[in-house]
C-alpha positions as CSV (number, residue, x, y, z in Angstrom):
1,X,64.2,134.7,82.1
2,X,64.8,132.9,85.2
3,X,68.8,131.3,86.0
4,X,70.0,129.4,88.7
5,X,73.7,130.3,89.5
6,X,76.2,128.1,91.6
7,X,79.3,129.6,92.7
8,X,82.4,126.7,93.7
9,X,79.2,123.9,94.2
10,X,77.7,126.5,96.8
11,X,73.7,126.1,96.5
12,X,72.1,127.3,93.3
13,X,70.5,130.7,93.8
14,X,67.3,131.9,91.6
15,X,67.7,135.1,90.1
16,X,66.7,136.9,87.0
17,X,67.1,139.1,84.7
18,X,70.3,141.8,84.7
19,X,70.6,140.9,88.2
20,X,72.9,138.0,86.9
21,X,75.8,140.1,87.0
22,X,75.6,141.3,89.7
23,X,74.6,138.2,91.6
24,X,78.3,136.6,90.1
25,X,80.2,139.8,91.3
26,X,78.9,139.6,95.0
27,X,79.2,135.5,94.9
28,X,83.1,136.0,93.9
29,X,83.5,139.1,96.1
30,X,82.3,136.9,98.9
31,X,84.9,133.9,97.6
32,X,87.8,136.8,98.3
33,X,88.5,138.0,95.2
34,X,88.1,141.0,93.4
35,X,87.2,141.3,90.2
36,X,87.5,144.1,88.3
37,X,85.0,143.1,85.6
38,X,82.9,140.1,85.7
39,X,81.8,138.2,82.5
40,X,78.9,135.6,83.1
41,X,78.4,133.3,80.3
42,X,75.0,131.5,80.5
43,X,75.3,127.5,79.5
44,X,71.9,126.4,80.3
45,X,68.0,127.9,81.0
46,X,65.8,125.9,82.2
């Protein structure tokens, strides 16, 4: 499985597999917040 992911209309990054998650976690880290637990619901694969 392949996703694109866009943080805040920041340029779509290709990743796949688990490394969804994680991907999310370090985009919001990087926004300044800190998350305790992120959730990542997937609305479209293309």
């Amino acid at each position: 499985m392949t996703v694109w992911i866009s943080v805040d209309g920041s340029r779509p990054a290709r990743i796949t597999g688990e490394a969804v998650r994680d991907a999310v976690e370090r985009a919001v880290g990087a926004e300044g917040w800190s998350p305790v637990r992120v959730e990542v619901a997937i609305l479209d694969v293309v």
